[in-house]
N, C-alpha and C positions, 0 to 999 in steps of 0.2 A: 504494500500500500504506500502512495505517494506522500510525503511529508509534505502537511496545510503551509501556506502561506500566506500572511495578510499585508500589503504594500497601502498605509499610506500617502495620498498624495497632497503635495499644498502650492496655492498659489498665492503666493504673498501679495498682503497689499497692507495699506495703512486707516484706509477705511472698511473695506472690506478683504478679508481673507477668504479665498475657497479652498474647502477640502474634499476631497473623496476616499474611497477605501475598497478595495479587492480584496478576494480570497483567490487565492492562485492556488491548484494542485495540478500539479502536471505542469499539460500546455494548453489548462483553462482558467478562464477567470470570469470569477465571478462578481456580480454588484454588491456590495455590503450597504451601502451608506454613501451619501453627499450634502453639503451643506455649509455654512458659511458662519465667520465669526463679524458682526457688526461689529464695526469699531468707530462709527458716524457721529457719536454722542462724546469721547473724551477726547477733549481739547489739549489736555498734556503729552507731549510725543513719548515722554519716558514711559506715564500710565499705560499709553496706545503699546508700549514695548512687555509692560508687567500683562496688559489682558490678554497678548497674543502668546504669552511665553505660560500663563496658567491655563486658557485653551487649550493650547496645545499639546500641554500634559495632560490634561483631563481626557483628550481625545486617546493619548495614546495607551494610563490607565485604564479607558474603557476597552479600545479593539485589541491594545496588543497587538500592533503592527511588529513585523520581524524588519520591514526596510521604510527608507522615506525616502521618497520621489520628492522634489520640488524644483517647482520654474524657475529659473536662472534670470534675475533683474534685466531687461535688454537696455541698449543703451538709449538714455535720452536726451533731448537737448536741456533741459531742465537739470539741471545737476540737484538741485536740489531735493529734488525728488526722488532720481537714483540713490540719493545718500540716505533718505528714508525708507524706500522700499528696500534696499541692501538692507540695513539695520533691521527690519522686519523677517528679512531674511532670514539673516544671522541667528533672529532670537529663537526663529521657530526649528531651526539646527540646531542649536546648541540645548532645547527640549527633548527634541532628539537623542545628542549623544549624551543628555543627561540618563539615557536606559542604553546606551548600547548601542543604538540601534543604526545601522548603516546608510549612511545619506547617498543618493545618487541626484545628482542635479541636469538638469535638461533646458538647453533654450527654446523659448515659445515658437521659432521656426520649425526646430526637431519634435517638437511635440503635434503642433498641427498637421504635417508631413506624416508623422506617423499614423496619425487618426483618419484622417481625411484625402492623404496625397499629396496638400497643396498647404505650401506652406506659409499662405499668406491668406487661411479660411481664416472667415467669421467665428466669431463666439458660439454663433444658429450655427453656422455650418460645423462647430465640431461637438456641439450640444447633442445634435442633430445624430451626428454617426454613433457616437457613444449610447444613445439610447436603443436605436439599431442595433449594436454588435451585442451589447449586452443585456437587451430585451430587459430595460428598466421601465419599470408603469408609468405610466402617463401623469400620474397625480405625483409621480417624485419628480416632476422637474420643476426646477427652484427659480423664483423669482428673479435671484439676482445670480448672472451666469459663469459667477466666479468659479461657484461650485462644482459646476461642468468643467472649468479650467481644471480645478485641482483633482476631480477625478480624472485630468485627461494625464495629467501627467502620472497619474498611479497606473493609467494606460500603458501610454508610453514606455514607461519600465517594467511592464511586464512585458511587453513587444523587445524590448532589448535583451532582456535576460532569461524570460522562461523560454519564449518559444522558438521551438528547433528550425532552424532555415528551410523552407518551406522549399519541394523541389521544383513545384509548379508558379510560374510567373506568367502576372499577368502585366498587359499592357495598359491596361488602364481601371479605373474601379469599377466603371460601367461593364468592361469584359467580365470582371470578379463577379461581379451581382449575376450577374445573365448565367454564369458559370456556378454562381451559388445560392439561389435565391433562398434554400430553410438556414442561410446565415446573416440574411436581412429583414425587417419587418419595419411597417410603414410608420414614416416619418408619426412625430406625435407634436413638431415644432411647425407654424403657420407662420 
């Protein structure tokens, strides 16, 4: 029998965090959870750094993730901002290797590439495939689509790490779908 694994994912932010979470055994994965840390209401950045770094514990007390996926800050013209979402980074890592726990980091190019093909989809468009691949209910998609971010990146590193190189390539997603269709199911995002 194949040893469980649970990969949380996070997508740092300063207002809003998203997270998600898989069970992996094998070369499957499954939805566990997604969902977001408001951070809209504390005006102190240090507080915005203590809610994201007690979340984040709290998350990882509750699933007992074995790895963490998170989004890699991309660059902005706004430094200032970089220097906060870094920091948000930071904290939600360093929660992390407060258990151990193995960080893998991904830029939001590699993560929509992974999901979608295209590494400059929308938020919908990679909202969109994740609910597909992983036949998540309709009533779990979350308001704010950070959450799909951060489960994209728990995505992601299972596409990196569990699963075995695939022999069959395909030339595009639409060839995949025609080629697969009981491993897509209709959009739930308008």
């Amino acid at each position: 029998m194949e040893k469980e694994r649970i990969i949380l994912g996070i997508d740092p932010g300063t207002t809003i965090m998203g997270y998600g979470l898989l069970r992996v055994v094998g070369n499957s994965a499954e939805y566990i959870a997604l969902g977001i840390i408001d951070l809209h209401t504390i005006r102190d950045p240090y507080l915005t750094l203590q809610k994201i770094f007690k979340e984040v514990m709290a998350l990882i007390e509750r699933y007992l993730p074995d790895e963490l996926a998170i989004e890699a800050p991309f660059f902005a013209k706004n430094v200032q901002s970089m220097l906060k979402l870094g920091r948000a980074q930071g904290v939600a890592i360093t929660a992390a290797l407060t258990h151990d726990i193995p960080i893998a980091e991904y830029a939001p190019l590699k993560i929509k590439m992974a999901i979608t093909g295209n590494g400059r989809a929308s938020k919908e468009q990679v909202a969109d495939m994740l609910f597909r691949i992983l036949n998540i209910p309709a009533g779990d998609l979350p308001k704010a689509l950070d959450a799909t971010d951060g489960l994209a990146a728990a995505y992601c590193h299972f596409l990196q790490s569990y699963r075995p190189q695939e022999k069959v390539k395909y030339r595009s997603w639409k060839e995949f779908i025609g080629k697969n269709p009981d491993k897509v199911k209709k959009s739930h995002i308008h």
